[in-house]
N, C-alpha and C positions, 0 to 999 in steps of 0.2 A: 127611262124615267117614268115613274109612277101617273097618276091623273094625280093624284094629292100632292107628290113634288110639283108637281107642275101648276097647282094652285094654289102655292106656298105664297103665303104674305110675306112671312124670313125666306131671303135666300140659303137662311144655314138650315132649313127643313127643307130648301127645293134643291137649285143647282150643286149646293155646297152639301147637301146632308151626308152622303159617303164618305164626307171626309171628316166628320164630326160622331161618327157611330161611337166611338168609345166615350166623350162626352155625353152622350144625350141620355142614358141611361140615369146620370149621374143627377143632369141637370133641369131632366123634363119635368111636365106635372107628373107623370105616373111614378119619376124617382121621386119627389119630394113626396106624397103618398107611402112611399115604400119606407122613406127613414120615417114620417109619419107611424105607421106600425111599429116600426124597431123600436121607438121611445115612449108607445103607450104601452108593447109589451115588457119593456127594461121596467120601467116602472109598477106593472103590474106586479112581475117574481119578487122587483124588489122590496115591493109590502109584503107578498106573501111569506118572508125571510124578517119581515122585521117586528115578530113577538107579538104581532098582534090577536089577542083572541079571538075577534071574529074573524079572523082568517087566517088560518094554520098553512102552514108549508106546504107546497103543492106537492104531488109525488114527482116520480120519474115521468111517467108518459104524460100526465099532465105536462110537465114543464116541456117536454118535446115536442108537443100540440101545439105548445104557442110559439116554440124557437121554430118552428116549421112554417108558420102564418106568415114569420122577415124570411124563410131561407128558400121558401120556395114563391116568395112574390111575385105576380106577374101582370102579361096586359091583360087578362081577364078578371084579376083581381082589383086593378089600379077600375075597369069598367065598371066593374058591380059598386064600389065606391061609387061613383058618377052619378051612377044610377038612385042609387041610396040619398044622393045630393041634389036632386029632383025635388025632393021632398021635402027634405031640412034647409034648402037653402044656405047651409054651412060645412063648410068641406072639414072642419074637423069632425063636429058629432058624426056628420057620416063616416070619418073613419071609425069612430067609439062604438057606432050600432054595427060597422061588418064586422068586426074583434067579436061584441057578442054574437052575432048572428054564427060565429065559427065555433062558436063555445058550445054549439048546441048539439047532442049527443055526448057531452061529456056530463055528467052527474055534479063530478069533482068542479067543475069549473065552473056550471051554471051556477052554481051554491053559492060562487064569491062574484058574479058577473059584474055587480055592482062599483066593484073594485077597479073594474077599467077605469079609467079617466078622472080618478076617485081625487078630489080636492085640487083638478089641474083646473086652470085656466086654458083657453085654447091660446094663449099665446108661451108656455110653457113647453106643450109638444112641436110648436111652430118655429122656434126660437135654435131649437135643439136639431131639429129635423134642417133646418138650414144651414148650420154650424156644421154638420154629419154632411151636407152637400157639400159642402165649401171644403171641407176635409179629404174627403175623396177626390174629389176634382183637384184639388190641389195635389195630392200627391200620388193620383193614379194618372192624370193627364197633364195640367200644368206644369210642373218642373221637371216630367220626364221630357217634352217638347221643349224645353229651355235647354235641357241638358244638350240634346244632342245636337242644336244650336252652337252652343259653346264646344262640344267635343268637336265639329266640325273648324270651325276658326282656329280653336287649338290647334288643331292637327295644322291647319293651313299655314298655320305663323311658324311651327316647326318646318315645315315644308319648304315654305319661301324664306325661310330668315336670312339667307345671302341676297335675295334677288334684288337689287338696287331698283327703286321709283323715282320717277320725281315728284317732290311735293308740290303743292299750290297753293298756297296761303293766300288769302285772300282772292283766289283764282287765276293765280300768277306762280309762273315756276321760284321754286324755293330751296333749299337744302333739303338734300335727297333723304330718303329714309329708305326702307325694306320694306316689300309687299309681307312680311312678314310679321314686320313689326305693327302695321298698320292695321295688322289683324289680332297681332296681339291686347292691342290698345282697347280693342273692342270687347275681347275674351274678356279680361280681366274688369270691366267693368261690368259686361253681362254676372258674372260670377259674382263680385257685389251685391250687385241687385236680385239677383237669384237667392241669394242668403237671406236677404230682407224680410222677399217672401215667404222664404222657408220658416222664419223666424216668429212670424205674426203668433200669437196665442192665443186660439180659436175656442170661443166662450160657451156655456150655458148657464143657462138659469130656468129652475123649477122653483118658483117660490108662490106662485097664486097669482090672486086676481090685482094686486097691484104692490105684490114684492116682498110681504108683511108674514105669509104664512096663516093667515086670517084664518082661512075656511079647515085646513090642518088641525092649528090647536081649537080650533070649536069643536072638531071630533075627537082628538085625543093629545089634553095639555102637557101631560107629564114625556112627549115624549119628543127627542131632539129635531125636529124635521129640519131645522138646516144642514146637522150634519147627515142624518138620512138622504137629505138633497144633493150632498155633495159628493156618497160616495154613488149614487145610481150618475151622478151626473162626470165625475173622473173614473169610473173604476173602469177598466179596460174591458174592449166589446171584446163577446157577445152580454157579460154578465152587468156591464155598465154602455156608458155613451164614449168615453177613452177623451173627452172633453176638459178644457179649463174651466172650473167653476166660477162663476160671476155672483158674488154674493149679494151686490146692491143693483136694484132695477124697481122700475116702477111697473107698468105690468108689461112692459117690452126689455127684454134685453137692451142694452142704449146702442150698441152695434158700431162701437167707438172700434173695434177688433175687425170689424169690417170695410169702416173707412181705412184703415192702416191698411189693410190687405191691399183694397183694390189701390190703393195710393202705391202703394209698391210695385202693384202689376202695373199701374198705369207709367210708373216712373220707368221699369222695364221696358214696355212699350215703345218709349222716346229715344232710348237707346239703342232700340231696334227699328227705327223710324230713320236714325241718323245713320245708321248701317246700310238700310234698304236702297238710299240717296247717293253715299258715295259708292255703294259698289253700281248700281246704275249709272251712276259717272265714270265713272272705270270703264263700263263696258261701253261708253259712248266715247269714251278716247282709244277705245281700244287694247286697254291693257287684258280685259279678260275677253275672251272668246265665249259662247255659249252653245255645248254640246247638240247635235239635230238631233229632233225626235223621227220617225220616219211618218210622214203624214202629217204633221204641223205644219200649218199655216201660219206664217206670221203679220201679212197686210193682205186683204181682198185684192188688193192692184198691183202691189212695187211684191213680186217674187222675191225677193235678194233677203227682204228684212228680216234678223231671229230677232225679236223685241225682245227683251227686257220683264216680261210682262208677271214673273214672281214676285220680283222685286217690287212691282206697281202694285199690283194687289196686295202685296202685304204693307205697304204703304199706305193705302188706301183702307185696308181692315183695321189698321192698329190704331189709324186717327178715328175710326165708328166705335172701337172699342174703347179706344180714351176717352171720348166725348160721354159716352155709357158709364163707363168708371166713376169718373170724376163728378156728374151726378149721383151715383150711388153713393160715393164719401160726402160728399156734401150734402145730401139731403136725409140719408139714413140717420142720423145720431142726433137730429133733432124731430119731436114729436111733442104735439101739444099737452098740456098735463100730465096726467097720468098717463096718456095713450090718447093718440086718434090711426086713423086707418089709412093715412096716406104710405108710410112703407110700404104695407099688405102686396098693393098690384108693382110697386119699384121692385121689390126684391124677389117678385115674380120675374126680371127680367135679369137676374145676374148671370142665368144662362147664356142666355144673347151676349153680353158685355162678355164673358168669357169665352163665349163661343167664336167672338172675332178673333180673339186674341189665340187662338191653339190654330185656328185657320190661320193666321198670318204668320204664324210658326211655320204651320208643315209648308206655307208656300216658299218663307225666308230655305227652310230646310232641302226644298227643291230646286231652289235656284241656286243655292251654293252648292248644291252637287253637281252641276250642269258647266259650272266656270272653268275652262280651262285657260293657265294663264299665256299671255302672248307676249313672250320674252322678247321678239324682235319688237314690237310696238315701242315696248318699255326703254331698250336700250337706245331706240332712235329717238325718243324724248330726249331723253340724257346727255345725248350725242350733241342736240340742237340746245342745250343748255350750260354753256360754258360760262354765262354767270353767274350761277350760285357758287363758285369758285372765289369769288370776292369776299364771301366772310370770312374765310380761314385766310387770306392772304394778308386782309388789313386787318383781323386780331392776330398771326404772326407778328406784324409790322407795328401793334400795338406793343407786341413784349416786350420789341426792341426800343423802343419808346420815338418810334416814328412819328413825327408830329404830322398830322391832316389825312392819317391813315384810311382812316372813314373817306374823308372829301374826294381822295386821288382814286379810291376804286369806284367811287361813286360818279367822278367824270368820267373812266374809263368805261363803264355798264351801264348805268341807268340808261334804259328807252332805244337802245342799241343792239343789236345782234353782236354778239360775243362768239371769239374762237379763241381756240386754243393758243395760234400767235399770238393778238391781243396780249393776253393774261403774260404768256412768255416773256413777252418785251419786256412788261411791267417789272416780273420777277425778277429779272439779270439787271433790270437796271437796280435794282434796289442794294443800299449796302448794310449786308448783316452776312453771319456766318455760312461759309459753304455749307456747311449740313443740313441748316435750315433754309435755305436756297434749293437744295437738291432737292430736299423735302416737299418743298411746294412745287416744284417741277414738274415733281411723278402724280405730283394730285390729277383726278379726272373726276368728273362727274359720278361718276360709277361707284370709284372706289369713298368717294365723302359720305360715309353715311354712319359715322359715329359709335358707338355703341347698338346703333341695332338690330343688329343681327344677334348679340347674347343676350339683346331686352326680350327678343322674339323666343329665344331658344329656350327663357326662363320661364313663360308666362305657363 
C-alpha cells in the first residue's frame, strides 16, 4: 500500500481503493475536469456549426485538436488545471484558460479563442459535466455490479429450487419454502429496483446565468439558443453531451433527476441490506457453509471461526452509503433563490456515496461466491420440525368442515416438540376420506413447500 493509501482520510482511497479503480476515474476531481473539457469543447464545435459569422466552421484538424484535449485527457493535464487554479481561485475559468492555453500554435483556433466558454455560466459546464459522471458510472460500474448480483441469486434460485428450508417468521419455525425460492424473492426485487435506476432521465441544462439565455440574445437575438442548447445538450457524444435536456432552471440545474437517482440507489441499497442479514443468518444456523481461503484468518484467538465478514461489510457500506444518499436527494433540489453555493462541495461527494455502494456490491458479490449450501444442516432443521405440518392438516380439516380445526392442532403443537407420531394419531383419528387421509400421512416437513420450487425455477 502506497504512503498516500495509507494517509487516506476515505478508506475508498486507502484500504479499499483497488477495489474502486474502475470508479474513481469516473468519479474523482480529475474525472469531473475531464467531462468539464468535453462540454466546453462540445460547446465550442458546436457554435462553430451554428452560421455564425464571426466564427466559421472549424476545419478538419482543427476540430481534432480539440476532440484530442477530451480523448487523450489525463493526470498531467487534470494538474496543470490545478495549477491554473492557484490563480483564479475558480476551477472553472481555470479550465476555460487550459482550453485556450492548448489553442496556442493553432492560427485557426486562436482567432476564435474567445468562443470557449462564450455566453456560459460556470454552472452550465458544471451541471452537464456531472450528469456525464453520473452517466457513466451509472452504466459502466453501477448496474454492471448489480447485475452480476442478481445473475448470481438467479442462478442460486435455479440451483436450489428443490432444496426444502425451513422458514422462520417471526424467528420461529414456519412452513417450509426452497433455498431457492428464497433466493428468488431477492432476484426479482433486485431486478425492480435495478430497472428504476436504469430508468432515471439524466438531465442538462445550458441556458446562462440564471436560465433566461440573457447574455446569448445580447450577442446574437435573431438566433434560437434554446434549441441550439438542446441539440449540443441531446445530440449523441462525441458531437453532443447524449443527455436529457432540462429546459427550465434558475442558474443551477434543480437536480430533481438526481434525488430520483440516488433515491433508487438508496432503495436498492435496502434490499441489499435485507439480503446481507438473512444470508448471515443462514450462515449462523448453518445452512450455508463458507468456502477457506488459504491463509485467512478468521478471529486473532478462537482458530475454528470462517466469519461472515462480506456480508458485514457490505452491511455496513450500504448503511454509509444510504446515509450519503439520502442527504444528497434531500438537500440537492433545494437552493436559495437563484442559486447559492451549498450543493457545489455535496455533489463533490457523490463519488463517496457511490463509491460505498459498488464496494458493498463486489463484497455482497464475494461472499455469495464463497457459500456452499449444507444440505445436512437444512434437512436436520426440518426433521426437528414436525409442526409446521399443522397448517395443511387443519386447513384440510377446514374443507371438510371440521369444526375447532384451528383450536385442535393448536392444542396439539403450540410450545411443544412435535413428531411425527404426534401429528399421526391426530390424522387417523380424524373422519374424512381415505384419499385425503393418505394424503396428509405422506406429508413431511421436506416435502410441504408449496409451489416453490417452480416460483424459483421462474424467476
Amino acid at each position: 500500500m502506497s504512503q498516500f493509501a495509507l494517509n487516506a482520510l476515505s478508506p475508498l482511497d486507502g484500504r479499499y481503493a483497488a477495489k474502486l479503480e474502475d470508479l474513481r476515474p469516473l468519479m474523482s476531481e480529475q474525472g469531473y475536469m475531464h467531462r468539464r473539457v468535453q462540454v466546453e469543447v462540445a460547446w465550442f464545435l458546436a457554435l462553430s456549426d451554428a452560421g455564425l459569422a464571426q466564427f466559421p466552421p472549424l476545419s478538419g484538424p482543427a476540430r481534432a485538436q480539440l476532440q484530442a484535449l477530451v480523448d487523450q485527457f489525463g493526470p498531467a493535464d487534470a494538474q496543470a488545471i490545478k495549477e491554473i487554479e492557484k490563480t483564479t481561485n475558480h476551477d472553472v475559468k481555470a479550465v476555460e484558460y487550459w482550453i485556450k492555453s492548448r489553442l496556442q500554435g493553432s492560427q485557426e483556433l486562436q482567432a476564435v479563442a474567445e468562443f470557449v466558454h462564450f455566453a456560459c455560466t460556470s454552472e452550465d459546464i458544471n451541471n452537464t459535466s456531472h450528469a456525464l459522471q453520473l452517466k457513466s458510472s451509472r452504466e459502466q460500474v453501477l448496474l454492471p455490479a448489480i447485475d452480476q448480483i442478481v445473475a448470481t441469486l438467479r442462478a442460486m434460485a435455479h440451483q436450489y429450487a428443490d432444496v426444502a428450508m425451513l422458514s422462520r417468521t417471526h424467528g420461529q419455525t414456519a412452513s417450509p419454502t426452497t433455498v431457492g425460492k428464497e433466493m428468488a424473492n431477492v432476484t426479482a426485487r433486485l431486478q425492480a429496483a435495478r430497472e428504476k435506476i436504469a430508468a432515471v432521465r439524466i438531465l442538462g441544462k445550458m441556458n446562462g446565468a440564471v436560465g433566461n439565455y440573457n447574455a446569448h440574445l445580447s450577442a446574437w437575438p435573431d438566433v434560437d439558443w434554446e434549441a441550439f442548447s438542446r441539440r449540443v445538450v441531446e445530440s449523441p457524444e462525441p458531437q453532443g453531451l447524449g443527455l436529457h435536456f432540462q429546459p427550465y432552471s434558475t442558474q443551477i440545474e434543480p437536480h430533481d433527476y438526481m434525488a430520483e437517482l440516488f433515491d433508487a440507489v438508496a432503495r436498492t441499497n435496502t434490499i441489499l441490506i435485507d439480503l446481507a442479514r438473512d444470508i448471515w443468518g443462514y450462515v449462523s444456523l448453518g445452512y450455508f457453509k463458507q468456502r477457506l481461503k488459504a491463509g485467512e484468518i478468521g478471529s486473532s484467538t478462537m482458530p475454528h471461526k470462517v466469519n461472515p465478514i462480506d456480508f458485514e461489510n457490505a452491511e455496513g457500506n450500504l448503511g454509509l452509503s444510504n446515509a450519503m444518499l439520502r442527504h444528497l436527494a434531500d438537500k440537492l433540489p433545494i437552493s436559495r433563490w437563484q442559486r447559492d453555493l451549498t450543493d457545489s462541495t455535496v455533489l463533490r461527494n457523490m463519488g463517496v456515496a457511490l463509491g460505498y455502494s459498488v464496494l458493498a456490491y463486489r463484497s455482497l458479490s464475494v461472499g455469495l461466491g464463497k457459500l456452499e449450501l449444507n444440505h445436512e444442516a437444512l434437512a436436520a432443521d426440518l426433521e426437528q420440525a414436525w409442526e409446521v405440518l399443522a397448517e395443511p392438516i387443519q386447513t384440510v380439516m377446514r374443507r371438510h368442515g371440521m369444526a375447532g380445526a384451528y383450536e385442535k392442532l393448536k392444542e396439539v403443537t403450540r410450545g411443544r416438540r412435535v413428531n411425527a407420531a404426534d401429528l399421526h394419531r391426530l390424522i387417523e383419528s380424524l373422519d374424512m376420506a381415505p384419499a385425503d387421509k393418505q394424503r396428509l400421512l405422506a406429508l413431511t416437513p421436506q416435502g410441504y413447500t408449496g409451489k416453490a420450487a417452480e416460483l424459483a425455477r421462474r424467476v
